[in-house]
N, C-alpha and C positions, 0 to 999 in steps of 0.2 A: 405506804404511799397508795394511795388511790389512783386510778388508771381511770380515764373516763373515753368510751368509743362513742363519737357524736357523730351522728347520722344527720342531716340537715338540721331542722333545730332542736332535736332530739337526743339527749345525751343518758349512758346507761354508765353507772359508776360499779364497777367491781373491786372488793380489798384487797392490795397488794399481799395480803398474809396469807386469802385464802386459798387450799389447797386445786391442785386440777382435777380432782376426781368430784369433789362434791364443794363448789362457790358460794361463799357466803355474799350475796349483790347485798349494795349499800339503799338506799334510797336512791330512785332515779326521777329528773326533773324533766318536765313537756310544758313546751311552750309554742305552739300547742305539739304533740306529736303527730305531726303529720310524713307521711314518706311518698315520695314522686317516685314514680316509674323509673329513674335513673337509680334511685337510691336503693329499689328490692332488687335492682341488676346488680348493683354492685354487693349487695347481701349474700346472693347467689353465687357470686363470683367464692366466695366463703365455704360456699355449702352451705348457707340458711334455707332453708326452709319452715315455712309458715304458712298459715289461713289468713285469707284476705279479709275481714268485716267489713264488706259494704254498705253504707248509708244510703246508696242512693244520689247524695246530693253531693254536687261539687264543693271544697269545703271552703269558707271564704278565702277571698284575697288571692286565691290563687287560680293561674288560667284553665283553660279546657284540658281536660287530660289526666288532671290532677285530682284522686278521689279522697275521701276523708277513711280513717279506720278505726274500728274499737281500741284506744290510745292501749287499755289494759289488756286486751286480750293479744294484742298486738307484742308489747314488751315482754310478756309473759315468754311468747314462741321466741321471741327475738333472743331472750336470755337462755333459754334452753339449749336451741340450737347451737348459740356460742360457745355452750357449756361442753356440747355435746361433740363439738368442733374440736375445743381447745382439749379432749379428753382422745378424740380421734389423731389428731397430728402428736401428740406427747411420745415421745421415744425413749424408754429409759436408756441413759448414760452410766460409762464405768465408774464415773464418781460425783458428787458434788463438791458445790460452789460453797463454801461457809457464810451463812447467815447470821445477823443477828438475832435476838431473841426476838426484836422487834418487827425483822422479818425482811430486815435491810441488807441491802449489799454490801458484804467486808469491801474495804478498800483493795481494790488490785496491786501488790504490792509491786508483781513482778517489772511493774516499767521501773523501777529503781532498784531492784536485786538483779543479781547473775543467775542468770541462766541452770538451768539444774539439770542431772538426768531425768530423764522421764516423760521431759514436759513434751505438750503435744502442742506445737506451732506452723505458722504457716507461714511460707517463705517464697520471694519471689526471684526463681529460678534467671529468667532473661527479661526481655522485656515485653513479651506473651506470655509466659508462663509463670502457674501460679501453683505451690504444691504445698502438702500437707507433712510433714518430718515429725519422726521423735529426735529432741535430743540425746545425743550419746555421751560425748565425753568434749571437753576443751580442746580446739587444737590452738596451743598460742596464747598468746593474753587476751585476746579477745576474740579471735572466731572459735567456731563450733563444731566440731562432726556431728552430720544429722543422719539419719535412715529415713526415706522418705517413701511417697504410698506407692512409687517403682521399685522401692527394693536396690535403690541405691544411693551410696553410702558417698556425701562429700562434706567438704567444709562452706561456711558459709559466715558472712561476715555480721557482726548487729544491724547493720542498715538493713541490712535483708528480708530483716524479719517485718509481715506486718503485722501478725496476729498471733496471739499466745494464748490458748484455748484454757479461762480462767477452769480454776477446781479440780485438773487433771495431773495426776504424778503416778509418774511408773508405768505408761501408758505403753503396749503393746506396740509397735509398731507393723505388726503383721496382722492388727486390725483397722488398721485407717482406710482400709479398701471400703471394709463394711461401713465405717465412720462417714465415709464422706457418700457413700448412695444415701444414708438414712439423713443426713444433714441433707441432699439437692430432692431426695424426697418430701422433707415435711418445709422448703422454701421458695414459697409461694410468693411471688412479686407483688398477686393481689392484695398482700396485707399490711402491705405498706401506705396503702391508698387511708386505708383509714384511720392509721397512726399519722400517717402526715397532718390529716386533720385536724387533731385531738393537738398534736404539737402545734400547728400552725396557731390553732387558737389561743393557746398559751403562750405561742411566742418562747417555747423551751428547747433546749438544747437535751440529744442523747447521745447515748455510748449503747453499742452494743450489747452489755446487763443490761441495761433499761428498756431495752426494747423488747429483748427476749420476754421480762417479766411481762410488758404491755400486751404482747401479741400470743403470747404463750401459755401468758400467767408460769413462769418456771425459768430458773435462774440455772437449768444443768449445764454441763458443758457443752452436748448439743443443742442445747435450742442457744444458749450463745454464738456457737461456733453459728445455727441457722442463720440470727438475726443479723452477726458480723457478716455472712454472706451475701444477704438483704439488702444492705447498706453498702457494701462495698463494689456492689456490681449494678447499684439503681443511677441511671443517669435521668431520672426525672423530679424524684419528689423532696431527695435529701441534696444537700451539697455539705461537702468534709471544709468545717470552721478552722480545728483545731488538729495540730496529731503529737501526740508525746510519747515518744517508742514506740510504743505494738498497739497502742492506744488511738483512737480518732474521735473526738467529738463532731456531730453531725447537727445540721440544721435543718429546719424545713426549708425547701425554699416557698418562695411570693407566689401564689396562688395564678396571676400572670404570666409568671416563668413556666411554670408547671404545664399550664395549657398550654404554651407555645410549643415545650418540649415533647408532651403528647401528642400536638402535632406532628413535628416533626417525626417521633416516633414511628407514629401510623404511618407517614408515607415510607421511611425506612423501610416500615416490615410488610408494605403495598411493593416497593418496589424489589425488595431480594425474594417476594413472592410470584412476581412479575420473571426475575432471575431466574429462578426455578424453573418455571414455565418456559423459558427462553432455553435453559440447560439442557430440559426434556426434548427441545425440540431439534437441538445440535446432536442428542447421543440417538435419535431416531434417526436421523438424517444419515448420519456417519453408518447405522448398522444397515441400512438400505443399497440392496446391488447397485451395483452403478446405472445398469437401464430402469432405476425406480425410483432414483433420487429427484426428490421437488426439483422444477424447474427456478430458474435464476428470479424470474419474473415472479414467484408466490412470497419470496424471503422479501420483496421490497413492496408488497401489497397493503401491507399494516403499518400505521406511521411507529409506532414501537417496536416491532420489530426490523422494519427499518432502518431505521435510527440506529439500532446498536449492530445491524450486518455492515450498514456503511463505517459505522467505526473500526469494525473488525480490517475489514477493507482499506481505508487510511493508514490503519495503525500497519497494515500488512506493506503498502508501497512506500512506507516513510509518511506519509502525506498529511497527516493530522493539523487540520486547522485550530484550533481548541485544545484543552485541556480537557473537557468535558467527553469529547472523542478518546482522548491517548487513555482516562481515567475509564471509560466505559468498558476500552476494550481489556485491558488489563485487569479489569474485574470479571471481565467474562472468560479469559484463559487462566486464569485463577480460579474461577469455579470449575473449570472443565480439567485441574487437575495438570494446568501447559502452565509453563516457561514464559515468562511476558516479553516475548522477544517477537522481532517482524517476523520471521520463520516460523514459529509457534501458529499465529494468526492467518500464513499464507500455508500452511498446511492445514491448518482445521477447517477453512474455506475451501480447500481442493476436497478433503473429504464428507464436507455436506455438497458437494455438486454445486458450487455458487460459483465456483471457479475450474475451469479446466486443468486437467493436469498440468500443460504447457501454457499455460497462461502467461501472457508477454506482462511482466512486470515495468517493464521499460513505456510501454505503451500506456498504462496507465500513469504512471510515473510521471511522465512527459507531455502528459494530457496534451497527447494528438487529436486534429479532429478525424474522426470515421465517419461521420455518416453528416449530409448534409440535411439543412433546416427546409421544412416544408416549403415554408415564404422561397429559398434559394430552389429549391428544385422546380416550384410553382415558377418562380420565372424563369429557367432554363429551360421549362417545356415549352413555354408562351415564345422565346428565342426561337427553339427549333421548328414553329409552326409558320412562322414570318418565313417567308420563301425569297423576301426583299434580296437583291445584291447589289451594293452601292455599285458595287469595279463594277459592274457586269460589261458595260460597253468598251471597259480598258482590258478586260483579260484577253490574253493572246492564248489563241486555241493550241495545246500542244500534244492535243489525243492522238497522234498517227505517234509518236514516241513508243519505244518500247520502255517501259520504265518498271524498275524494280525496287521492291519494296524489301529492305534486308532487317532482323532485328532477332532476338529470342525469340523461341516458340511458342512463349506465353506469353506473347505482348498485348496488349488490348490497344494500347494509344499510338499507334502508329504516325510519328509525324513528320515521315522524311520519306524520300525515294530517290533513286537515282535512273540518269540518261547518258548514254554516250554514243557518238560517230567521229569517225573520221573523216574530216576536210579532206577536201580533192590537196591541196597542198599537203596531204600529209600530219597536221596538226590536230590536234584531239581536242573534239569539243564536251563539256561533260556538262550537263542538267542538274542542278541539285533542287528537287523540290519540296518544300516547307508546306505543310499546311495551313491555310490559311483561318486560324481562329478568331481573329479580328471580325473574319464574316459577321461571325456571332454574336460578340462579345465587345465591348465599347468602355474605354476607359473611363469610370467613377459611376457603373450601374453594380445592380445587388449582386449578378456574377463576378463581376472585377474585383469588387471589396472582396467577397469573399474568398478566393482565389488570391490576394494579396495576402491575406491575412494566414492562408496555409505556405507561399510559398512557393510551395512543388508537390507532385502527386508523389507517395510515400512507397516502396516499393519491399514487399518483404517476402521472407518463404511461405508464410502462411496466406498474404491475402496482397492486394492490392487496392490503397485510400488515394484515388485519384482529386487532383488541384478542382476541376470543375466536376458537377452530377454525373456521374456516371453514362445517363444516355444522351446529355450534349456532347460528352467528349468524346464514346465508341462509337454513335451514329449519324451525331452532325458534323464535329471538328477532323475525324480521324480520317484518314487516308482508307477505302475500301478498294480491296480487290476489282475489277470489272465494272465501277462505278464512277462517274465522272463526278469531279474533285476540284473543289475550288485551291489554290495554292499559290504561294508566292516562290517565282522561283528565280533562281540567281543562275545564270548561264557564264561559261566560263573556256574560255579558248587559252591552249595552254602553251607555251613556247618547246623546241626540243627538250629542254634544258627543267622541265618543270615548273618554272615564272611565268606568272602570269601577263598573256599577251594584250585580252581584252576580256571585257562583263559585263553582265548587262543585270539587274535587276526588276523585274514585271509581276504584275496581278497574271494568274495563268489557270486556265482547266486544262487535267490533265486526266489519263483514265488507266490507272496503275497495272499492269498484266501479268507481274511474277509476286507474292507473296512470301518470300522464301527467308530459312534460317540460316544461321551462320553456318551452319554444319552442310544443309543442301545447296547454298550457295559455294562452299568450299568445295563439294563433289562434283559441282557443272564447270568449277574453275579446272581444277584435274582432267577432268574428264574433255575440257577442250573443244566441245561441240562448235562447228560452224556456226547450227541454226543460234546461238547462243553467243556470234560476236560481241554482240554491246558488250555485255559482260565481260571479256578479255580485255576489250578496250577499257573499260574501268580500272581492271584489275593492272593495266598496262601504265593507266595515267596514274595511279596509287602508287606505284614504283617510282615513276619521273618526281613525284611533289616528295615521298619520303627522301629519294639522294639530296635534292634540291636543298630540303629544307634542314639537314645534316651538313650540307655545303654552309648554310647560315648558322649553324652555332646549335641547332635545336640536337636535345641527349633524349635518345632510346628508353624507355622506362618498361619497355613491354614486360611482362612476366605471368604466373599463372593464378586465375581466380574461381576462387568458388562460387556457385550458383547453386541453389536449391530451391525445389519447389517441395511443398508439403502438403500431402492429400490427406484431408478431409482430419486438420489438426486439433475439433474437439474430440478427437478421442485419446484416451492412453495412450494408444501404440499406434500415431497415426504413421501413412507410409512416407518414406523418404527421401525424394529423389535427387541424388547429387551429380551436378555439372562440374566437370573442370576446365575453365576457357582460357585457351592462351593467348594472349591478344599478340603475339605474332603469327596467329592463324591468318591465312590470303584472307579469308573474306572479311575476319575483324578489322586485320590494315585497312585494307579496301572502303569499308566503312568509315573508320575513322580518319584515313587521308580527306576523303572529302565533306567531312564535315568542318576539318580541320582548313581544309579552303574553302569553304561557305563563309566562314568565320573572317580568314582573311580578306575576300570579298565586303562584307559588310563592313568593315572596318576602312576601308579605302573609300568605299560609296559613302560613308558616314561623313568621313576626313574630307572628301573635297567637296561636299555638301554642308557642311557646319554645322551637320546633326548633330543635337547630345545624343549619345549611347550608353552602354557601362560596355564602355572600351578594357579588356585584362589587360593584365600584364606581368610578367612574373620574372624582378630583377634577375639576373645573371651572374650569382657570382664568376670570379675566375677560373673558372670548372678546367683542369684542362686533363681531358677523356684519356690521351694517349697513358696518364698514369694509373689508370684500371684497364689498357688493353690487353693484360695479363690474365683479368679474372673472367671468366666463361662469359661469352656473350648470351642475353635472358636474364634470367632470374637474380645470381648473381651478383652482375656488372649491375642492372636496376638498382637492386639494394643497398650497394655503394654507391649509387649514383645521386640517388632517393634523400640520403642523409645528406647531401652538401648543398641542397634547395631551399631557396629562401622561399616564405611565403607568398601567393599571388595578391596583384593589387586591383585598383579599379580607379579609372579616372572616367569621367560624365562630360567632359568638354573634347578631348583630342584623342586619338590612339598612344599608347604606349609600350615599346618594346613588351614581347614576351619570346624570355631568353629560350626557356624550354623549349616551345615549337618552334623558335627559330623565326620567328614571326613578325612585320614591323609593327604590323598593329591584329588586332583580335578581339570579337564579336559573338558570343553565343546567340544562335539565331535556330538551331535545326529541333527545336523541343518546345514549340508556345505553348501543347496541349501539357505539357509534364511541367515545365520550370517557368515560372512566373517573369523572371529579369529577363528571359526571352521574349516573354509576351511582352514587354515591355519595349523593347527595342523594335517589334512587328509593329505595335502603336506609333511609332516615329516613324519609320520607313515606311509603313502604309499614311500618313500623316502626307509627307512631302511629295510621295510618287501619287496622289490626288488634288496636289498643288493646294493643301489644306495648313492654317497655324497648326507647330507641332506642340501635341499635347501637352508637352512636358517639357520644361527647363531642365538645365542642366544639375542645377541645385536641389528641383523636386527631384528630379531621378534619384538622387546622392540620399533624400532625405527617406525615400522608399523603398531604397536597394535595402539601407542602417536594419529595416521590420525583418524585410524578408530575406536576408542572406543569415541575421540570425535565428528564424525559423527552418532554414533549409541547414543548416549546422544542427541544430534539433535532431531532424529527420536523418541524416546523415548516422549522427549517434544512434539513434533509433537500428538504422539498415543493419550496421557493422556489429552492436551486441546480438538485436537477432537470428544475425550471419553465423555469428560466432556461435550461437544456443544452440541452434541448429546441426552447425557440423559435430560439435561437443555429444548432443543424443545421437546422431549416426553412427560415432565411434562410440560411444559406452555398448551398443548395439552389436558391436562386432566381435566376433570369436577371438578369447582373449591371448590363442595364439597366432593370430596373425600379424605377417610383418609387412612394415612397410616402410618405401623408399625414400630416405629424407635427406633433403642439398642443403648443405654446411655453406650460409652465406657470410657470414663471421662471426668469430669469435667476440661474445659476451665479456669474460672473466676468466680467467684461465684453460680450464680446459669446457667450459660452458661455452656452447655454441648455438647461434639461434639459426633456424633449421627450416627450411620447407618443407612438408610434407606433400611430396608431388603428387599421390592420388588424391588427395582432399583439397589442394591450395591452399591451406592453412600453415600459418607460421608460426613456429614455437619454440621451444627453447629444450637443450638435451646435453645431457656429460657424454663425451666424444673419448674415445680410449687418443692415449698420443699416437702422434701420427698422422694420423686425419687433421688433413688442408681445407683452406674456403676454395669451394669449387667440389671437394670430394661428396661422393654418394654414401649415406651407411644407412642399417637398416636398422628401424628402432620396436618397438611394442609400446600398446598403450596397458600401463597398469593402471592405471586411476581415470576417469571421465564422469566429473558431474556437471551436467550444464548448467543447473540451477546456483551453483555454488561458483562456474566459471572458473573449472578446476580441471588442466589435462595434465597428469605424467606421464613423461616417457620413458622409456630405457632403451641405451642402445645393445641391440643383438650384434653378442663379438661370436664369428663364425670360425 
C-alpha cells in the first residue's frame, strides 16, 4: 500500500513495505509544489525542519504572503526530515504484528476468537475511565479476569473491551506502566492533521493498523496501540463510522466540520486557559491574611472575571438565573478541587475576602433594597432645601409641652413622643405626637414610589436600610431633641375608667426636651421624681387604657425579646451586644398603651369622617383566658395564648373589631418615617384636616397595601433569621460550660418541651427529665451552635 502525505497541492508517496530505518520514497508528484506559511507551521508542528529557497518573486496565482520554493531541493528536506521523524518517534515493541510477504496486514482475527491469556487490551473501567489490562484467565462463559496498569485484578465483561493491542501474547502486565508512557509519548495529535488530509482526499476509511502504518510507517503493537489512541481521543478530524468488537472503523470528517470543530476547540482551550488564570487567582486570594485580601470592588472590575465571581455568588444564595451561571460556577468549584454545592461557593467566597465572614445570605437572597438611587437621594436633598410649610398657618403651637421622646438606644427615625397633664377636674389629658412626614413628602413623587416600593425601613443587628434616604428621614422627617418639629398630633382626654372622653386631631410644632430609652425612662419612673410628673401621669394613664382595654376582651401577649446590636460586623469576630426586653417593662407598657390609643383615635376620626384608612382588625376567637389562669402570668400564659390567634385583617372602607387589643376599631399612625401603610393613612388625615379631595380611595389603598404588606412580610423574614443568626453566634461564643435558665412553655412531643431561654429571649426546643411542668425553670447547656447552618442543641443540666 502506498501512503501518500499531501501538503496543499503537493503530495509525497512512501511504500507501505519500506522499512523505518532507511525509506524507499516512490515517485512524488507537484502540481506545482508550492507551500504557504500555514503549511511549513504545520511541518513544524512534525519537527520538519528545512531550508527555505527563495525566488524572490511571488509565485503566480497566489496572494501576498505566499513565496515560491526550489520544488526539489524543497522535497528533498521535506523526505528527510519525515524519515528522520518517523525514525525519532519508533518505539520497539515486545512483539509484532504478522505480515504478509506483501507487507500487508494479516486480518485481526481476535474480534471473532476468544479471548486468550496474555493478550494486552484495553478496557473501559466506568464511564471516565479508561485502562490498560492483561488477560488472565475466564471467569464464566464469557467474562474475564484481567490484571490491569494499577495492579488490580477484576472481571470484566466483552462489551468492555474497546481495544485489543494486535500482535501481542504473553504480555507482562507489570509492564503496561512503561507501555502506556511510551505509547502518550510518541502520540502526537499533530499527526492526524495530515493523515486526515491524505484520507479526506481519497474519501477512505481507516482502523487503527492503517494509520499506524500511515503515520509511523510500522504496524507494532505500540504504534497501533499509539494510532488507536489518536483516533479514539480526536474529537476533531475522525469521526467512528463503524465498530465490530474491539475494532472501529474511522472517517475523515467534511473539511467544514473540521473547521468549525477547531474552532470550537480553540476557544475550549481559550477558555480552561482563562480557568486557569481564574484558579490562580482564587488560591492567591484564599493564601492572603485577611487585612490583604483584594477588596470586593477589584474581583468585579473585569467583565470576565466578573461574570464568573457573580456566578460563584448566585450559585452560593440559590439565586442562579441561567444555566450558564449554575454551569460556570460548578466548573469553577470543580477545578478548585469543592463539592458543587451552595456552601462549597459561600465558603470559597468568604475565603477570597468577596464576602464577609457573617455575610446575611438572607439579604441577598431576598434582594432587599440598601442603598437608595442617586436620581432618589438628588430629590430628597432638593425636599429638604424647600423650607415651604403648606400647615404652617393651621399648626397649633405646643412648644411650652414637656414632651418625651421614648424608643431604643439606637434609634435614628424617631417618630412619636409623648405629653401629659392633669385637668383641674382631675382627668388626664395625654399628647401623642407623630411626625409629620407629609411636610416632605407627597403622594405619587420620586420619594413616595420609592418608599412604597420598599414598604418599611429594614431594622437588623448589623445595620439599619431605612424607607426614605437617609438624611430626609434623620434630619428633616425625624423628631429632634431641643429642635422645633413639625408634627401631627392626636390629643386625647381620658375618662376614670380608661375610655376615651374626647380628641382632637391637628397640624402641630412641638420642641421635644427628654430623649430617653426604655431602660432610663424605666429608672425616672422608679425613681418618682416630682420635677418629672408628666411622666407618672403617662405612666398612670398607661395603666387606666391597659385594665380598660382587658375589661373589653383584649389578651396579654407580653413576653421576653431579644435585641442585638453588632459592632463593626465585617469582621470575624465582630462584637456582640445582646438586649433582653420585656415588654411588661413600665416604660415598654407605657409606650405601647399609647400608641395603642393613637391608633384608636385615628380609627374613630376616620369612621365619623368617611375617610378610607387600612382600618386592622384581628377576629376574636372564643378565647376564654380564665382556662390558662393556671399557667404563669408572661411568657407562659403568652405562648398559649399566641397559638389560639387567628390572623389580622384589613378593611380600607370602615373600622373593624380588633379582638386582641380589645379595640372597636384600629389605625397604625405612630411610624410614617419607618412603615409605609402609615404614611399612608397621614396622606388622608392630613388630606381632610386641609379641607383637600383625599388622595386615595378606598380601593386604591386595598390595591397598594396588596405591594407593600407583601414587602414588609419580606422584611419581617429578613428581621427574625438575622435575629436568629445572631443570637446563634453569641451562644457558639460562650463557654461550653455555662448554664442557662430556660421556662418550659409546653410540651412539644413527649417528653420535648419548647423552652425559653431567659437570658437570650430565644425560643427553642430541649428533652426535659419527667417531672418538669409548663411554667417550670431548668437549666440547660448549649452543645452544638451553628448560625450559618441554623443549628442550636441543648441538653438539660440534671443537678
Amino acid at each position: 500500500m502506498a501512503v501518500r502525505a499531501t501538503v496543499g497541492s503537493c503530495s509525497i508517496f512512501r511504500s507501505a513495505s519500506s522499512s523505518a530505518s532507511s525509506p524507499t520514497l516512490l515517485p512524488f508528484r507537484c502540481c506545482p509544489c508550492h507551500f504557504t506559511t500555514l503549511q511549513f507551521r504545520r511541518l513544524s508542528k512534525l519537527g520538519i525542519r528545512f531550508p527555505i529557497f527563495r525566488s524572490g518573486k511571488l509565485a503566480p496565482g497566489h496572494g501576498g504572503g505566499v513565496q515560491s520554493t526550489s520544488v526539489h531541493s524543497l522535497v528533498d528536506s521535506v523526505m528527510e526530515e519525515l524519515g528522520a521523524l518517523r525514525r525519532r518517534r519508533l518505539v520497539p515493541a515486545a512483539a509484532k504484528v504478522e505480515l504478509t510477504s506483501s507487507g500487508g496486514i494479516v486480518e485481526d482475527k481476535l474480534v471473532s476468537r476468544t479471548l486468550q491469556q496474555g493478550l494486552l487490551l484495553e478496557f473501559k473501567k466506568d464511564a471516565e475511565r479508561v485502562l490498560l489490562a492483561v488477560a488472565q484467565k475466564p471467569d464464566g462463559k464469557k467474562n474475564w479476569m484481567v490484571s490491569d496498569q494499577n495492579g488490580v485484578t477484576s472481571s470484566i465483561k466483552p462489551q468492555q473491551i474497546t481495544y485489543i493491542v494486535p500482535g501481542v501474547e504473553n504480555f507482562d502486565h507489570t509492564e503496561i506502566s512503561e507501555f502506556i508512557q511510551k505509547a502518550q509519548a510518541n502520540s502526537d495529535p499533530a499527526l492526524l492533521e495530515f493523515a486526515w488530509v491524505e484520507l479526506l482526499e481519497k474519501n477512505k476509511r481507516v482502523m487503527a493498523e492503517e494509520l499506524a502504518e500511515m503515520i509511523f510507517g510500522s504496524v507494532e503493537p505500540l504504534e497501533c496501540y499509539c494510532a488507536h489512541l489518536l483516533l479514539s481521543e480526536d474529537e476533531v478530524y475522525f469521526t467512528v463510522l463503524e465498530t465490530k468488537g474491539s475494532r472501529s472503523i474511522y472517517g475523515p470528517r467534511p473539511a467544514v466540520q473540521v473547521e468549525e470543530l477547531l474552532r470550537r476547540k480553540l476557544a475550549k482551550e481559550a477558555a480552561e486557559k482563562e480557568l486557569q488564570e481564574f484558579k490562580q487567582l482564587l488560591k492567591s486570594a484564599k493564601a492572603m491574611p485577611l487585612n490583604a485580601k483584594p477588596p470586593k470592588s477589584s474581583w468585579l472590575a473585569e467583565e470576565k472575571i466578573r461574570h464568573k465571581i457573580e456566578s460563584l455568588e448566585a450559585y452560593a444564595i440559590d439565586a442562579c438565573t441561567n444555566d450558564d451561571q449554575r454551569k460556570t460556577a460548578g466548573t469553577i468549584l470543580r477545578t478548585m478541587g469543592m463539592v458543587k454545592t451552595a456552601s462549597s461557593a459561600l465558603n470559597l467566597l468568604i475565603d477570597i475576602g468577596y464576602f464577609p465572614v457573617h455575610v446575611n445570605l438572607d439579604l441577598l437572597k431576598l434582594n432587599i433594597r440598601t442603598d437608595h438611587s442617586d436620581e432618589v437621594i438628588s430629590a430628597a436633598e432638593h425636599l429638604l432645601s424647600d423650607s415651604s410649610d403648606l400647615d404652617v398657618i393651621e399648626r397649633r403651637d405646643l412648644t411650652h409641652l414637656k414632651v418625651y421622646a421614648i424608643d431604643v438606644d439606637e434609634a435614628d427615625e424617631l417618630d412619636d413622643a409623648l405629653s401629659a397633664t392633669r385637668l383641674q377636674d382631675g382627668r388626664i389629658k395625654i399628647w401623642i405626637h407623630v411626625a409629620d412626614a407629609t411636610r416632605f413628602v407627597q403622594p405619587g413623587s420620586m420619594v413616595d414610589r420609592e418608599a412604597m416600593r420598599r414598604g418599611t425601613s429594614v431594622f437588623l443587628p448589623t445595620a439599619t436600610y431605612p424607607m426614605f434616604p437617609e438624611k430626609l428621614a434623620m434630619e428633616g422627617m425625624s423628631l429632634q431633641q431641643g429642635e422645633i418639629c413639625n408634627a401631627v398630633t392626636v390629643s386625647v382626654v381620658l375618662h376614670s375608667d380608661g375610655s376615651i372622653a374626647e380628641y382632637s386631631v391637628d397640624n402641630s410644632i412641638i420642641k421635644p426636651t427628654y430623649m430617653l430609652t426604655y431602660e432610663s425612662a424605666s429608672e425616672l419612673l422608679h425613681l418618682n421624681l416630682q420635677e418629672e410628673a408628666e411622666l407618672k401621669i403617662l405612666s398612670e394613664a398607661a395603666t387606666l387604657r391597659s385594665i380598660w382595654r382587658r375589661e373589653q376582651g383584649a389578651i396579654d401577649t407580653a413576653t421576653l425579646e431579644a435585641r442585638i446590636k453588632v459592632v463593626n460586623p465585617e469582621d470575624p469576630e465582630p462584637v456582640i451586644n445582646l438586649y433582653v426586653e420585656n415588654q411588661a417593662d413600665p416604660a415598654m407598657r407605657l409606650v405601647t398603651e399609647m400608641m395603642v390609643l393613637c391608633g384608636e383615635v385615628i380609627a374613630t376620626f376616620g369612621s365619623r369622617n368617611n375617610i378610607p384608612l387600612p382600618y386592622r382588625g384581628q377576629p376574636q376567637s372564643n378565647i376564654d383566658t380564665s382556662v390558662y389562669a393556671h399557667l404563669p402570668e408572661g411568657p407562659v400564659r403568652s405562648s398559649a395564648l399566641v397559638k389560639l390567634m387567628r390572623a389580622a385583617e384589613i378593611d380600607f372602607r370602615k373600622p373593624i373589631r380588633h379582638g386582641i387589643l380589645g379595640l372597636p376599631g384600629y389605625v397604625q399612625f405612630t411610624s410614617p418615617i419607618r412603615r409605609y401603610m402609615d404614611l399612608l393613612a397621614h396622606y388622608q388625615v392630613k388630606a381632610f384636616l386641609a379641607g383637600e379631595s383625599l388622595p386615595f380611595s378606598a380601593g386604591q389603598l386595598e390595591g397598594m397595601a396588596s405591594i407593600v404588606n407583601m414587602n414588609v412580610r419580606v422584611a419581617r423574614r429578613l428581621f427574625s433569621s438575622s435575629l436568629r443568626y445572631w443570637i446563634l453566634e453569641y451562644l457558639r461564643r460562650q463557654p461550653k460550660e455555662k448554664k442557662y435558665c430556660a421556662l418550659i412553655l409546653r410540651f412539644i412531643k413527649d417528653r420535648i418541651a419548647a423552652i425559653l431561654l431567659v437570658e437570650v429571649g430565644l425560643q427553642s426546643s430541649v428533652w426535659v427529665s419527667v417531672g418538669a411542668q409548663i411554667g417550670d425553670e431548668v437549666l440547660v447547656r448549649i452543645e452544638e451552635a451553628h448560625p450559618r447552618d441554623d443549628v442550636l442543641l441543648l441538653k438539660e443540666v440534671v443537678i
